[in-house]
N, C-alpha and C positions, 0 to 999 in steps of 0.2 A: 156350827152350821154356817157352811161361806154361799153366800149368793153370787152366781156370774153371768151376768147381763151379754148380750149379743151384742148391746154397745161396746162394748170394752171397758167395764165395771164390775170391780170384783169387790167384796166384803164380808166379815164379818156379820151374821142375823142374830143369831143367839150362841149362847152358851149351852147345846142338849137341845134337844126335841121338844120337851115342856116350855122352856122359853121362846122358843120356835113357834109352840102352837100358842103359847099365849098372843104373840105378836099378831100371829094372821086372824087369830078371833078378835082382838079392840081394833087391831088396825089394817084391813084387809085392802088398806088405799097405800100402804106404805111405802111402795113405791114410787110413788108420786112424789113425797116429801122430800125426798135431794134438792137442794137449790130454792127451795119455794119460802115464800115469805110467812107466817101466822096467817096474815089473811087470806093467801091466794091456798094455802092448806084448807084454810075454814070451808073456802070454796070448793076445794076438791073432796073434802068431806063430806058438804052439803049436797054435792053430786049426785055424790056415792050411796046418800040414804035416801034422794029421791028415786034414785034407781033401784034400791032395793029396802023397801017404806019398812020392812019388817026384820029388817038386821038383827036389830036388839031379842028379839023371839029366837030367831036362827043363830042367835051366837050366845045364846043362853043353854037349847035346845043339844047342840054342839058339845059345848063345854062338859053338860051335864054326860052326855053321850061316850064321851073324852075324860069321866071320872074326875073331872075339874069343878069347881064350887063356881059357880057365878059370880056370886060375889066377892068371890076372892081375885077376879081377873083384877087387871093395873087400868088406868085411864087409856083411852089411845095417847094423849099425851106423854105420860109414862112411859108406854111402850116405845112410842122415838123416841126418847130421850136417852133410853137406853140403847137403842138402834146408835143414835148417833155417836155416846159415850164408846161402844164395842169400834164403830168407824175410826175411830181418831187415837185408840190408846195403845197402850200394849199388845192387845189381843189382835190388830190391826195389823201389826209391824209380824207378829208370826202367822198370820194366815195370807202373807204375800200371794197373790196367785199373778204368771208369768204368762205373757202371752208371746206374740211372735217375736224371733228375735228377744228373747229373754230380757224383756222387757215390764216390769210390775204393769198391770191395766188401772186403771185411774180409780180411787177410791168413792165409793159410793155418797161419804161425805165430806167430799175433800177438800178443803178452803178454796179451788176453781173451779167448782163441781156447780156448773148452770146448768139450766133446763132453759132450750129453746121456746 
């Protein structure tokens, strides 16, 4: 599954649709984390469950709906970790996506990938 941003960011998400859904269920912020430190993450996560207090109910609720064990999901941790491994590796260099001018668009986690 390749993600392509209207910035001009393109990448690798998962390998399949399970890995896909697992990601948006522990880390439905994850777009956020390009460029961010641990802490300024910690804070966009802290955000993200002030805004929605009952995530953990809703992505339990989800999963089970989705024939997925709860307990079986990854950390959101995990889940970037893996986001960022799929950005940088192999699987990265074949899911190239070309934008004007046959051009690659900038990788989602790519050693000058900042956020304003």
């Amino acid at each position: 599954m390749v993600y392509v941003s209207l910035d001009g960011e393109a990448g690798p998400l998962a390998l399949g649709l399970p890995e896909l859904l697992r990601l948006c269920l522990v880390a439905p912020w994850w777009q956020d984390a390009p460029g961010r430190t641990a802490g300024e993450l910690r804070a966009v996560v802290d955000e993200y469950r002030e805004d929605v207090p009952d995530l953990d109910r809703r992505r339990d609720r989800a999963a089970r709906a989705l024939g997925l064990d709860p307990a079986g999901l990854p950390s959101g941790a995990t889940a970037l970790a893996r986001l960022a491994e799929l950005s940088r590796g192999p699987v990265a260099a074949a899911c190239r996506v070309l934008g004007y001018g046959d051009e690659p668009l900038a990788p989602l986690f790519g050693t000058a990938h900042a956020r304003p």
